[in-house]
MARLUM-315818 format. One line per 4 residues: number of its first residue (from 1); their letters; for each residue x, y, z of N, C-alpha, C. Coordinates in pm, whole numbers. Each point is the difference from the previous one (the first is absolute). Layout:
NUM = A = X Y Z X Y Z X Y Z; ...
END
This chain:
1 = XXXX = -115 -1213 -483 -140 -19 -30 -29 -150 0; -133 -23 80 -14 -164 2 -130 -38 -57; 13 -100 -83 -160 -2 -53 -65 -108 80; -102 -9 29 -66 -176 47 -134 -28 -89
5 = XXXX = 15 -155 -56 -154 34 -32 -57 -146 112; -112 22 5 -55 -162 111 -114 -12 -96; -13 -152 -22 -97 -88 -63 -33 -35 123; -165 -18 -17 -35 -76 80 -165 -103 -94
9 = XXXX = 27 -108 95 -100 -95 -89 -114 -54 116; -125 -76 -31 -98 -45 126 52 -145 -17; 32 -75 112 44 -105 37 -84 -121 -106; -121 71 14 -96 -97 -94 4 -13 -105
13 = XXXX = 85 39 -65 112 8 -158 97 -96 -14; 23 -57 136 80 -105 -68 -17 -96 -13; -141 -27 6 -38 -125 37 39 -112 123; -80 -89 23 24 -158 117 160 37 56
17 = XXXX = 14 84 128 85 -12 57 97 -134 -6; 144 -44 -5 48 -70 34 3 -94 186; 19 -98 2 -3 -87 87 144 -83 49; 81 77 99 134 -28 4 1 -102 108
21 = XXXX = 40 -112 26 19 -86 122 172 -68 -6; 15 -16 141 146 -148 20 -50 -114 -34; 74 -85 -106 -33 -114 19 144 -64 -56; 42 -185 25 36 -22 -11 59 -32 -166
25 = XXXX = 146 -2 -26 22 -15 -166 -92 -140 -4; -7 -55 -124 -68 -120 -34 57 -6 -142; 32 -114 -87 11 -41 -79 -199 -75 -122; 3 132 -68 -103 -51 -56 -10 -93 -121
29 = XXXX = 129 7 -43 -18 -112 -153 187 17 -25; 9 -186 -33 169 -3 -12 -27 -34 -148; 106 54 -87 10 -20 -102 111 -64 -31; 78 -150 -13 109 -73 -43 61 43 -126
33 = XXXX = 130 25 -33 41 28 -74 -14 -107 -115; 24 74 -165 -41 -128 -72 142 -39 -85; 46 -108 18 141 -29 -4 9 25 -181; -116 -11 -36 25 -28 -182 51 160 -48
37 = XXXX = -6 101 92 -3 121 -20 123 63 24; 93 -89 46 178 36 34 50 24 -102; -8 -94 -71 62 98 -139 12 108 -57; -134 70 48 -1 122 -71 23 107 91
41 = XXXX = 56 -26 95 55 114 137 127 25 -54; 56 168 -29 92 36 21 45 67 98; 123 -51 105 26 17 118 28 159 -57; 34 95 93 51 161 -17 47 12 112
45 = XXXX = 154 86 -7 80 -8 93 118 112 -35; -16 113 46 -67 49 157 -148 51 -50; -98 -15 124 -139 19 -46 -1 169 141; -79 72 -91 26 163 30 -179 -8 -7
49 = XXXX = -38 34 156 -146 -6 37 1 108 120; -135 79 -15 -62 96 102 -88 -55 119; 39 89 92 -110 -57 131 -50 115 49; -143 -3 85 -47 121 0 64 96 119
53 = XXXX = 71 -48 57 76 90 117 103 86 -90; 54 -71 -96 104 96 -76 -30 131 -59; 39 155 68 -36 133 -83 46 -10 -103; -52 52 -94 2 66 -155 85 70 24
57 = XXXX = 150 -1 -99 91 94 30 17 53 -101; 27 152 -40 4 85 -89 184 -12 -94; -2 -13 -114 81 -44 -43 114 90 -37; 126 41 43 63 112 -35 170 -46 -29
61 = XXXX = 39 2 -99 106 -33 -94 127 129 -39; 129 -62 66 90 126 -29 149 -96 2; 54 27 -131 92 -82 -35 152 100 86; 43 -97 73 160 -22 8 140 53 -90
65 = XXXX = 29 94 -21 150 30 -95 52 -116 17; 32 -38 -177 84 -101 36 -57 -182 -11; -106 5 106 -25 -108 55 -154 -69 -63; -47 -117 8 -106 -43 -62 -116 -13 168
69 = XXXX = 23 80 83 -158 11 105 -88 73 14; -103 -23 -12 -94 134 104 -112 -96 69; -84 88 74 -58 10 87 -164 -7 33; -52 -60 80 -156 74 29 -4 -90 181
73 = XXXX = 40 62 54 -2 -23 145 -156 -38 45; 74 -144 88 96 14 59 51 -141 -96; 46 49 -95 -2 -108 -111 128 27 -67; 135 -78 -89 90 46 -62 29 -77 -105
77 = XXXX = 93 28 -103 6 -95 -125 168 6 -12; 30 -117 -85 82 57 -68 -2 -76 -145; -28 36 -122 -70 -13 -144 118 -135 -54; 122 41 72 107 -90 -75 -2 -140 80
81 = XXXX = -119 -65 103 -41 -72 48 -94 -66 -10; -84 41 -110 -134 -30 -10 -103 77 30; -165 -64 0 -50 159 38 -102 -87 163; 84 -76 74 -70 -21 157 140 116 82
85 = XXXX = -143 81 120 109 46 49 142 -56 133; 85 101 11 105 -15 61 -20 -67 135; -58 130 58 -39 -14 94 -93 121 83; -78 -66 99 -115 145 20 29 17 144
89 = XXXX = -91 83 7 41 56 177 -93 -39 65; -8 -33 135 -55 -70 90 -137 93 71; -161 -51 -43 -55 51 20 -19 137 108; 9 -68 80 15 103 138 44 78 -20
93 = XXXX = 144 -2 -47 39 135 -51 -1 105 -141; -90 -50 -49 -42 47 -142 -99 134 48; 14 24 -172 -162 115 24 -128 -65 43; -101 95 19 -139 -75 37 -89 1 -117
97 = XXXX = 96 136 -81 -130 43 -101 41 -40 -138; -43 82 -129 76 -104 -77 131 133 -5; 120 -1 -99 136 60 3 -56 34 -191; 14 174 50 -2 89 -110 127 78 -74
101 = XXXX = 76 -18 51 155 49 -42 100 -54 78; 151 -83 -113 74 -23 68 98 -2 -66; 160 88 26 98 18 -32 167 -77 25; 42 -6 -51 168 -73 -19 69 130 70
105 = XXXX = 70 -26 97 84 117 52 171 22 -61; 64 93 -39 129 -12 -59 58 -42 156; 72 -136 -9 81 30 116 161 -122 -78; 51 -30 74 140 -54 -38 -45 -195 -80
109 = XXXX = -104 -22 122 -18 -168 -20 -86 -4 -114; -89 90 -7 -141 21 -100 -122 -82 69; 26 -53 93 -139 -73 118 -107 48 48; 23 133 20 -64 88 65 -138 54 -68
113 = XXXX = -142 45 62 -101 3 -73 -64 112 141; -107 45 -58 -124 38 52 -109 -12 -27; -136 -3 78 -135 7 -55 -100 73 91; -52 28 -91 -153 48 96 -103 -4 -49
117 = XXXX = -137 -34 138 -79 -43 -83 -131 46 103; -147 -4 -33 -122 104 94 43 -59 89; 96 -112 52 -52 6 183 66 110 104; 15 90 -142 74 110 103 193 -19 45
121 = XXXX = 44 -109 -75 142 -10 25 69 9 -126; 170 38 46 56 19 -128 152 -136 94; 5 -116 -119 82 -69 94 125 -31 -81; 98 9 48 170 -27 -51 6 -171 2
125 = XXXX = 88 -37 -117 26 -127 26 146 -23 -75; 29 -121 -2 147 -51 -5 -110 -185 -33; 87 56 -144 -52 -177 -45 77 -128 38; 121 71 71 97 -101 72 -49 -88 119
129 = XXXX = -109 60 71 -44 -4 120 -125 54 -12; -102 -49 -53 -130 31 -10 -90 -83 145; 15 -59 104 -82 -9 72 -45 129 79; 46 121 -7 -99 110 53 63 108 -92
133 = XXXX = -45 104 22 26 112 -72 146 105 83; 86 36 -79 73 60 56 -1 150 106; -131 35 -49 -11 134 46 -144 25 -16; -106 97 62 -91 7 -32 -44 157 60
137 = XXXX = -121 48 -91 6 158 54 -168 -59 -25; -115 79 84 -101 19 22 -65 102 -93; -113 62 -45 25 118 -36 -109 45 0; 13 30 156 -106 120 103 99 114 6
141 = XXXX = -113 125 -98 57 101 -2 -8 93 120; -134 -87 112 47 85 144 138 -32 69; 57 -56 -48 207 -57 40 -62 -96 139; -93 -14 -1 -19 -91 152 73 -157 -48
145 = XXXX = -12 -25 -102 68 -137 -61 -133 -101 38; -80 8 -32 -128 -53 57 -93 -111 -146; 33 -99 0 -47 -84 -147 -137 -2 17; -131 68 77 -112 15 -17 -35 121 -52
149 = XXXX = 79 116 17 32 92 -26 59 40 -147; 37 -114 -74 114 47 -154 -92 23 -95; 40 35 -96 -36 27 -107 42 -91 -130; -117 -47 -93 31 -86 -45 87 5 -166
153 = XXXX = 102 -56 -45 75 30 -48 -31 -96 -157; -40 134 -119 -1 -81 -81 79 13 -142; 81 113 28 114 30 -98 72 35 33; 126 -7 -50 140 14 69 124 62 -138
157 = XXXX = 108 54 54 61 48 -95 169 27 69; 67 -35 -74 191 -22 71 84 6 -100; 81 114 16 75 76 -123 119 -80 63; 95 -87 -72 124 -24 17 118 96 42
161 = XXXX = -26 148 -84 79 130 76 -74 51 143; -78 -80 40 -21 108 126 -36 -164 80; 132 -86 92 -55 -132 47 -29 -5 102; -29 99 16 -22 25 199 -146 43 -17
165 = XXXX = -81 39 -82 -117 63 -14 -45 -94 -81; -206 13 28 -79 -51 -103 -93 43 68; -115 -8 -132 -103 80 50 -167 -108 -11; -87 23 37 -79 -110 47 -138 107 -37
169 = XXXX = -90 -88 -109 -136 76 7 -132 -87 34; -79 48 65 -79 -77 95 -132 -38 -47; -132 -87 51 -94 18 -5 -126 139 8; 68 77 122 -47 93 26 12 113 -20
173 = XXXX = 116 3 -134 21 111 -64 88 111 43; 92 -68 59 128 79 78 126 -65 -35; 82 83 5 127 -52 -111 143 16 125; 24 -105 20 127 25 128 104 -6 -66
177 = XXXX = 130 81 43 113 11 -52 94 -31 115; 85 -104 -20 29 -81 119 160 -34 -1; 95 9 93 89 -26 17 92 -111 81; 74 -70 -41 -9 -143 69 125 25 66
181 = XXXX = 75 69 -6 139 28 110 -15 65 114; -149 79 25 -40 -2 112 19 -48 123; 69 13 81 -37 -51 98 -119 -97 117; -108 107 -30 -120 -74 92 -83 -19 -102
185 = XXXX = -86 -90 -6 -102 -8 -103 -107 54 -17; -30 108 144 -98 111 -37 85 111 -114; 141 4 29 71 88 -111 8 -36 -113; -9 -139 -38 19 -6 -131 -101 67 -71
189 = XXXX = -123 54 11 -95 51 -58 46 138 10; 79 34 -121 18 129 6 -77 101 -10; -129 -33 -140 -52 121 -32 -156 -57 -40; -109 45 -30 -99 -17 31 -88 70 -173
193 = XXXX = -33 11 -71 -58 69 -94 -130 -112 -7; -127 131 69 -121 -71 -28 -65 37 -125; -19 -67 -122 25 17 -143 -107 -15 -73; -105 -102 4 -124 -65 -52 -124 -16 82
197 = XXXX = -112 9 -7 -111 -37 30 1 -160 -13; 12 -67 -106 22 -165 16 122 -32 13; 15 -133 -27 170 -63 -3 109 71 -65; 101 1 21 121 10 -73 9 -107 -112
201 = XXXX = -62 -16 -69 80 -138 -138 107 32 -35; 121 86 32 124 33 -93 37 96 58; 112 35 59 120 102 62 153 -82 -66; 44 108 -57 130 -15 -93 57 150 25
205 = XXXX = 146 -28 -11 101 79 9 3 73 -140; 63 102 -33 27 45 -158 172 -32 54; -18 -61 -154 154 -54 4 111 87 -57; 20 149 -43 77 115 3 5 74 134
209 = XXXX = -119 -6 83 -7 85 110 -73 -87 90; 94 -99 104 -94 -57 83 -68 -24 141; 44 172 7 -84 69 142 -182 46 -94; -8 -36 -115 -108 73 -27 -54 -180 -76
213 = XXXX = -132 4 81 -65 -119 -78 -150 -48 20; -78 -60 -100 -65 41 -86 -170 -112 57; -106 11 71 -68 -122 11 -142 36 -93; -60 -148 48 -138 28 -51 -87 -88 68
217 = XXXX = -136 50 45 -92 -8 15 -143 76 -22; -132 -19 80 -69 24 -68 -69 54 -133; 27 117 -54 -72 63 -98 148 66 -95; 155 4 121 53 94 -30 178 -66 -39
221 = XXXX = 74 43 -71 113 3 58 63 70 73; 149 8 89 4 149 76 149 -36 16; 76 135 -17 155 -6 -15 62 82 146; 90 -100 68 6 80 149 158 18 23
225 = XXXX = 37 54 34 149 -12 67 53 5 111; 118 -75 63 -10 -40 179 18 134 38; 74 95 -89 40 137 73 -100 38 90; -118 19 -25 -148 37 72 -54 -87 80
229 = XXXX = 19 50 138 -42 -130 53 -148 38 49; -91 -121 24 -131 49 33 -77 95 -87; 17 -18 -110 -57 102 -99 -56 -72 -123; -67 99 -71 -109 -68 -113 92 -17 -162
233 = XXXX = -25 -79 -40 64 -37 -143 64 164 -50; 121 7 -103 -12 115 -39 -3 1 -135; -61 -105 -77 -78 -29 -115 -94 -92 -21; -92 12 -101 -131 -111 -11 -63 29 -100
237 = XXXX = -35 -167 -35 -109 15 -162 -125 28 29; -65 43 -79 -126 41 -3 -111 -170 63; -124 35 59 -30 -113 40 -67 -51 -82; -13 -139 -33 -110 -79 -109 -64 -79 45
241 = XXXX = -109 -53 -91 -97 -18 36 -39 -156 41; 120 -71 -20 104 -148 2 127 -5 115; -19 -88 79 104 -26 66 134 -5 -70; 72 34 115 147 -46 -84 85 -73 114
245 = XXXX = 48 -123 -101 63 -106 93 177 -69 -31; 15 120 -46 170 -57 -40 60 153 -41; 97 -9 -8 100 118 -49 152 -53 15; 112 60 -123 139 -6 34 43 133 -109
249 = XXXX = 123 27 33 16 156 -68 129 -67 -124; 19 82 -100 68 -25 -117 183 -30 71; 43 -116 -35 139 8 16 89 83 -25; -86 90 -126 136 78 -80 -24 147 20
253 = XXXX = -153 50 17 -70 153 34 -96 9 114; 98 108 55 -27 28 185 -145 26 -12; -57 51 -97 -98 29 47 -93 -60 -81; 44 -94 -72 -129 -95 -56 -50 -130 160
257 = XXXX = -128 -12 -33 -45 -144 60 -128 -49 -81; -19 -149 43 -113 -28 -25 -94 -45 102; -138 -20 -28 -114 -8 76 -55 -117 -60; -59 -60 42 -113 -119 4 -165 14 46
261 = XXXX = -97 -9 -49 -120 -20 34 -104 -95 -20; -92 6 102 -62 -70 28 -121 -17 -145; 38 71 -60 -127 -44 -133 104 -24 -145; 138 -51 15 76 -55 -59 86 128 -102
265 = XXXX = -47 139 51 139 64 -33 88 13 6; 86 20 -68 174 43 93 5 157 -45; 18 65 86 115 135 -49 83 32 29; 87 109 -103 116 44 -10 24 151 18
269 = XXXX = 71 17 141 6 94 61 138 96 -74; 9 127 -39 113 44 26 -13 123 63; 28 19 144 -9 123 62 80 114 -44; 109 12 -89 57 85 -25 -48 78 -107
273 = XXXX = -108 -58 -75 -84 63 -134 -149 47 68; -64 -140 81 -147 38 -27 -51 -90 149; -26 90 115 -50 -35 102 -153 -67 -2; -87 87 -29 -113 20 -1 -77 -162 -108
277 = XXXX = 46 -54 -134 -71 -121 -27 161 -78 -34; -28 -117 -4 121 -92 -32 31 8 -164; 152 19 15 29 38 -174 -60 -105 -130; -25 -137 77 -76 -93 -103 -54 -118 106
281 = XXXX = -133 -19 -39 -95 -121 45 -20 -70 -90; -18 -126 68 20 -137 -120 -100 -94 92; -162 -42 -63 -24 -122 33 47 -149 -19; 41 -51 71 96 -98 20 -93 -184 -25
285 = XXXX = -101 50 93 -87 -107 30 -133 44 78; -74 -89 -37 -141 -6 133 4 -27 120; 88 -51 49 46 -50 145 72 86 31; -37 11 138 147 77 82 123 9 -27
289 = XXXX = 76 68 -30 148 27 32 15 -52 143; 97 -49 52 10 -53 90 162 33 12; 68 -3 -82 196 25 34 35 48 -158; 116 45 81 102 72 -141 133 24 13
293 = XXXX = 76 -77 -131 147 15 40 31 59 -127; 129 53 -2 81 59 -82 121 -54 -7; -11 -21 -158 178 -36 -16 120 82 54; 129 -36 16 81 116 29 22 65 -107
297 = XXXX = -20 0 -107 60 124 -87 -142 71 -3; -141 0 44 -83 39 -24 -87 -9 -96; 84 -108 -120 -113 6 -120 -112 -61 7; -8 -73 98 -121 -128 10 -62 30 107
301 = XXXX = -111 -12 49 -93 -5 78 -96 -170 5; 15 -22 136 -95 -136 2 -106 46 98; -111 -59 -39 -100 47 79 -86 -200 -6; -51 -21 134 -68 -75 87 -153 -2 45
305 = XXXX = -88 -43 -68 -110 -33 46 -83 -28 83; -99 -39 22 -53 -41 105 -74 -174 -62; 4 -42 -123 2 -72 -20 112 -111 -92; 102 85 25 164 -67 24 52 60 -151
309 = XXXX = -81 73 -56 84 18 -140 106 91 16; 116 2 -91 87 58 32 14 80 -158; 20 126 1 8 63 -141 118 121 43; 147 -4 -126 103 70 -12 -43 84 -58
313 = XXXX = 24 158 17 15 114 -50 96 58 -43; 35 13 -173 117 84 3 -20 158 9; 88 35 78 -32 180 0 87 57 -94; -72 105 -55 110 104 -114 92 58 58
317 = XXXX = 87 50 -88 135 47 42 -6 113 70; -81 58 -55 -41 166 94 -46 -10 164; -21 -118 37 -95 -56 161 133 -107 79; 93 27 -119 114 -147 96 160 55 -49
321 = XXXX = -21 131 -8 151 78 -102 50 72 120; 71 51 72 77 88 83 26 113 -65; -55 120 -10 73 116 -40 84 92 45; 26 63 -40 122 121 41 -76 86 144
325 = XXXX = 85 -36 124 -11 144 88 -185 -131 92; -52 -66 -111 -103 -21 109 12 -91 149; 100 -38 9 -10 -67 138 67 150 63; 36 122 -53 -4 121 110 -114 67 27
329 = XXXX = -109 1 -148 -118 89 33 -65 -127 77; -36 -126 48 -74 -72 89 42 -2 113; 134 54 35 20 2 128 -35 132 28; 4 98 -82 -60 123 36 -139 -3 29
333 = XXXX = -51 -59 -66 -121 -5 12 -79 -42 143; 21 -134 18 34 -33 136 -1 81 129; 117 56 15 76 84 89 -112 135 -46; -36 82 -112 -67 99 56 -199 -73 54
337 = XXXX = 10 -115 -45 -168 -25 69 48 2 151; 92 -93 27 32 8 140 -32 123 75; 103 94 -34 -8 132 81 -128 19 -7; -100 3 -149 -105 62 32 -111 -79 114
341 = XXXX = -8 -147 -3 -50 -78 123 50 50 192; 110 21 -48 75 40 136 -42 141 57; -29 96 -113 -46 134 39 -105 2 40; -109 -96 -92 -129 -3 33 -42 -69 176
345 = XXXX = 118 -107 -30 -33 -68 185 -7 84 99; 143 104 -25 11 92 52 -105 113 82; -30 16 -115 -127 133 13 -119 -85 67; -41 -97 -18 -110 -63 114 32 -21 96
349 = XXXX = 154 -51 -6 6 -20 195 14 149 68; 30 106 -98 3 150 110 -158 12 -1; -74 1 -50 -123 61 -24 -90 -125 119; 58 -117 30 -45 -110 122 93 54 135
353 = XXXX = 54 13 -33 132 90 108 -60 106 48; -75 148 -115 -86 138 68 -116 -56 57; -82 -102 -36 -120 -27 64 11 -7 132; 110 -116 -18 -41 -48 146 81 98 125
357 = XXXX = 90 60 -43 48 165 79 -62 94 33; -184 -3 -112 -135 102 22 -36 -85 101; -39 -138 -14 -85 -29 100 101 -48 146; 94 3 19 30 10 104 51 145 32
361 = XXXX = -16 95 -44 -16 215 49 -126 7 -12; -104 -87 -9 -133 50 44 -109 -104 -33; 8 -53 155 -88 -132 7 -118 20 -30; -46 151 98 -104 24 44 -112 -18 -146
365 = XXXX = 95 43 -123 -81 3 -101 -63 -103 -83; 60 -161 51 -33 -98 -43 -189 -14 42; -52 -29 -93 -102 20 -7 -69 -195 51; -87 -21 121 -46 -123 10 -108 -24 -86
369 = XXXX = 39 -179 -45 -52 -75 -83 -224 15 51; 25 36 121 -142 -78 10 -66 164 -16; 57 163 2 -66 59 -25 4 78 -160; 61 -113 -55 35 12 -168 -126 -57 -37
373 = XXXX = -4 -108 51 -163 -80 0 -102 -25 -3; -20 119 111 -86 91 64 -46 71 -78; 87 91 -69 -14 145 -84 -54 -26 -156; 69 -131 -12 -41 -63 -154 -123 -48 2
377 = XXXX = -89 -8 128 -80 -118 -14 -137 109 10; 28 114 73 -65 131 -28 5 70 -115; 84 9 -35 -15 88 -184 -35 -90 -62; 46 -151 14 -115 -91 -92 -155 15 3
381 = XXXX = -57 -8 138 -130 17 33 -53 137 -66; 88 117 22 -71 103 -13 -10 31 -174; 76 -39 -86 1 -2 -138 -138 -95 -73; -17 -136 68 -110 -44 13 -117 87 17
385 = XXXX = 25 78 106 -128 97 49 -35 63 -89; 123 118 -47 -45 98 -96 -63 -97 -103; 63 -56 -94 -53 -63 -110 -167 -47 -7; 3 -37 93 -193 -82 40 -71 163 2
389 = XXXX = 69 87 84 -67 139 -13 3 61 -124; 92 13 -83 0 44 -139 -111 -78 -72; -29 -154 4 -77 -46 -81 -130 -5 55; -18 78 135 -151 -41 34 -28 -73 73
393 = XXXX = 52 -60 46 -12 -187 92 -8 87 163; 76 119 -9 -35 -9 132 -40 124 68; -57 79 69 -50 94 58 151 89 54; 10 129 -22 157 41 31 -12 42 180
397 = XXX = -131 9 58 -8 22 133 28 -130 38; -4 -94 -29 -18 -176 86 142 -32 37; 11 -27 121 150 -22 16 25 -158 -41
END
């Protein structure tokens, strides 16, 4: 669905058109420096200044095991150095747009990184050798590999148990599940789940089960698993009446998560009790929710603003406790929505399957558009007729 709205204004609103000409620079007034005034100059060194060619780059931070670096490409740090960076990557080969997610890869050296960001790319790097990117995948889901063509990438998600996979959620509300040992780079796009009406803000793995994982956008959250391919979520919260722009699921209970919204709620999901409203809502703030992390033991919750405040949540023991047998009833759980999504796909593609087997055993019966038209445009008229005759308006002999 696409909305447009067009303003339009009368030129004579903006008043005395501007008057653009070439002319030569000129020096209109020199001002000599005033020597009595040296004193009070403090030199600054290194001096850190903007120019207007430079994009606004979106800021995204993910610490190193171990190590004191992270990241916001095409930009790098390392904290036990100070805080100017290392070193950056060479325009040309950078993103175009700004970089919305970017990950540390487990590998032997610990160098290794990824990012992606709306210009539609997801790019590999090696901080050893940062003048271009090590690898790069497009991500046009027609596999043409076509960068006018991609889709723009504004959340991202990379489970350390699964390093060959990550999954990528978009502007346009399609969630790619992508594989980098692929061979061709139309293959690395394994799987395709078109998920949201707006952006993806958040696609995450569940970290007990991480073929099954968890995004959010517009109105909704929605719980999917790779088993199904091309198929619709096989869980989801009810929709509200507030965006939602963050989510991550409980470290310690498969089937807890939390949500973020746009009118500064957070809730607390536990699918294994209560689908239908979140087991507890908490106004947080007046501003947006904007991000949300969780401690690893689960007791804490941090939640992120839109005007930078940051407020910890402790959760009760009952919302961050592991009980007996429940990481078996959530995988059950799981596994029977599945089947039931899978049955249901099922039964529409036979019932798209009999149609089109009627209309090709009997063409003849396809009925044309222009004498559908025709026929409607006569029982319209003639319902008109009667009616004016029922009320009098018209003579029932008069054609």
């Amino acid at each position: 669905m696409e909305i447009k709205y067009e303003y339009t204004r009368k030129r004579s609103d903006f008043g005395r058109p501007c008057s653009f000409s070439d002319l030569l620079a000129e020096v209109t007034v020199d001002i000599p420096p005033d020597p009595s005034l040296a004193d009070n100059f403090i030199p600054q060194d290194p001096v850190d200044f903007g120019v207007q060619e430079g994009p606004v780059m979106a800021v995204h931070e993910e610490k190193a095991a171990g190590q004191g670096l992270f990241f916001s490409f095409p930009v790098y740090w390392d904290t036990r150095k100070g805080g100017l960076p290392m070193e950056m990557t060479p325009v040309e080969f950078s993103h175009r747009d700004p970089v919305y997610g970017a990950y540390w890869l487990p590998s032997r050296t610990g160098t290794e990184c990824f990012s992606g960001s709306t210009d539609g790319q997801v790019l590999w790097w090696d901080i050893r050798k940062m003048s271009q990117p090590s690898e790069k995948l497009v991500l046009d889901i027609t596999r043409q590999d076509q960068l006018k063509d991609a889709l723009g990438a504004i959340s991202l998600d990379f489970a350390p148990t699964m390093p060959t996979k990550f999954l990528v959620g978009t502007e346009q509300g399609i969630i790619i599940s992508c594989n980098r040992d692929a061979k061709t780079p139309p293959e690395k796009i394994a799987n395709i789940f078109r998920s949201h009406i707006g952006a993806v803000y958040r696609v995450t793995r569940n970290p007990f089960f991480p073929k099954v994982f968890l995004s959010v956008g517009d109105w909704t959250a929605r719980i999917w698993t790779e088993e199904l391919m091309d198929s619709s979520s096989i869980m989801e919260t009810k929709y509200h009446t507030s965006y939602l722009l963050d989510a991550c699921w409980s470290p310690m209970k498969p089937a807890v998560f939390f949500t973020a919204r746009s009118d500064g709620t957070l809730d607390i999901w536990d699918f294994l009790f209560h689908q239908k409203e979140p087991s507890l809502s908490l106004k947080m703030s007046n501003d947006p929710l904007l991000s949300l992390c969780s401690q690893d033991n689960g007791r804490v919750v941090a939640c992120g603003t839109r005007q930078g405040t940051v407020s910890l949540l402790e959760i009760s023991p009952g919302l961050c406790t592991l009980r007996k047998n429940e990481k078996t009833l959530t995988s059950s759980m799981f596994e029977r929505e599945a089947r039931r999504e899978k049955v249901l796909q099922d039964k529409y593609r036979e019932r798209l399957l009999r149609e089109q087997e009627r209309l090709r055993a009997r063409p003849e019966e396809q009925e044309d558009p222009q004498e559908v038209f025709k026929q409607a445009r006569a029982d319209f008229l003639s319902n008109i007729k009667a009616e004016r005759q029922r009320r009098g308006l018209e003579d029932p002999g008069e054609n």
